[in-house]
N, C-alpha and C positions, 0 to 999 in steps of 0.2 A: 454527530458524525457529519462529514461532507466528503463533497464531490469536488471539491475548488478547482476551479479550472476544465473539467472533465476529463481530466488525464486519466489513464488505466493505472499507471504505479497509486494514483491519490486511492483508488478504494483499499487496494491494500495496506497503503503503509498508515492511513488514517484507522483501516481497520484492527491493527496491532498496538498502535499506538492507545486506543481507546481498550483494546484490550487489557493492556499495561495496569492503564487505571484500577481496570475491573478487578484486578489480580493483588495486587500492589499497592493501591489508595484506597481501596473497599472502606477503610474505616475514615477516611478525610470526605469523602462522598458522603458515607452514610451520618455523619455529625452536619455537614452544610446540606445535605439533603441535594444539594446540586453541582456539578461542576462545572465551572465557567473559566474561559483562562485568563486571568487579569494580571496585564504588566507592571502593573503597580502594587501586587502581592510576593513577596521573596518567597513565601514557601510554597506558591504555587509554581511559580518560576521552575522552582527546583524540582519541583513533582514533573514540569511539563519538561525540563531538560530528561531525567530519569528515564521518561515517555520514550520520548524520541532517540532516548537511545537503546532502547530497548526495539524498538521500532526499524531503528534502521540496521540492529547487529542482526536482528531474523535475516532479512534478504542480503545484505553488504555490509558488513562491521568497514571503520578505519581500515583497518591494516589490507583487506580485502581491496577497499578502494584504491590504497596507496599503489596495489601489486598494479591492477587493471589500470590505473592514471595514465601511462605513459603509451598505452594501445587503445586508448576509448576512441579513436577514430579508425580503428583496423573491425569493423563490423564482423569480421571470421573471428575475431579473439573471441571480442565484444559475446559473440554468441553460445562458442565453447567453455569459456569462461562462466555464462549463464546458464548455463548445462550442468557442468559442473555444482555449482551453487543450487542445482535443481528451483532457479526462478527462471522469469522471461525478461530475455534483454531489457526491456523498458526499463525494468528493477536495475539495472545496472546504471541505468543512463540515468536514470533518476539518482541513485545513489552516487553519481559521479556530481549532478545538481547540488545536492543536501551539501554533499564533503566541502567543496569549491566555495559554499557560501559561509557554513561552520568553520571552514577554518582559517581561508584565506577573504575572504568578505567579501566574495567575487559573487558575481549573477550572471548565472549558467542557466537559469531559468527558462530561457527561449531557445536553447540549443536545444536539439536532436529530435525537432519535434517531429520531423518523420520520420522519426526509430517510437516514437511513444506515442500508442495509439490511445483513441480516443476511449472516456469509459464506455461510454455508449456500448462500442464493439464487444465487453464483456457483458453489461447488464443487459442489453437486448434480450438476448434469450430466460433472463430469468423471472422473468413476468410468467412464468406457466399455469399456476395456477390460478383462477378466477375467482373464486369462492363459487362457481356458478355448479360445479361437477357436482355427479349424485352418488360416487362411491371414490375410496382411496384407490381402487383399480382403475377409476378410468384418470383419476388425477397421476397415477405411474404411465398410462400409457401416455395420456400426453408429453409426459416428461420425457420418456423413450425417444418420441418422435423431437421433440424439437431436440433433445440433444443429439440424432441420430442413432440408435442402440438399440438394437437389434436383441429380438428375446430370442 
């Protein structure tokens, strides 16, 4: 797994995409014992296209992307549109990224960077755990507090 970039859409869409595998290639992993992605493998190739599109139809299949294409800079769509879709904009814009280079061979990659926040802003808070605590109560309540949650 990674982080590339620190972008917020990269943990999720890497985390489905690696998902895919887990689901999907269980038996191609468990014969290579590893998975690595090598451009000079065709059947990995195909395994890592599979991936990703498995990956990207979770938050924005195609045809989703084609509707949103012509309003990705109307930020009121942009966000009811991700409402909709029950993701967070980013997912959208990122998913506007992915489509733009899949299909038209464009690099969209530096657009909208302040519509996509940093991962930082999501993983911060999930350091809560320490290993330091001395019961699974007090590792909930800290989790209470830093997510703010009120017993």
């Amino acid at each position: 797994m990674t982080d590339l970039g620190k972008r917020y859409p990269t943990i999720w869409t890497t985390l489905m995409h690696e998902l895919h595998h887990a689901i999907f290639d269980f038996d191609v992993i468990e014969k290579t014992r590893i998975h690595l992605t090598d451009d000079g493998q065709p059947d990995l190739l195909l395994i890592e296209d599979d991936a990703n599109k498995f990956m990207m139809d979770y938050f924005c299949d195609e045809p989703q992307f084609q509707y949103i294409k012509p309003h990705i800079h109307n930020p009121v769509v942009v966000k009811r549109f991700a409402s909709q879709l029950q993701v967070h904009p980013a997912m959208i814009y990122n998913a506007y990224q992915f489509y733009q280079h899949k299909i038209y061979n464009l690099d969209y990659w530096r657009a909208f960077s302040t519509e996509i926040p940093k991962s930082t802003d999501a993983l911060s808070k999930l350091n809560a755990i320490t290993w330091k605590e001395t019961s699974i109560s007090e590792i909930a309540n800290n989790l209470k507090r830093t997510f703010e949650l009120n017993s």
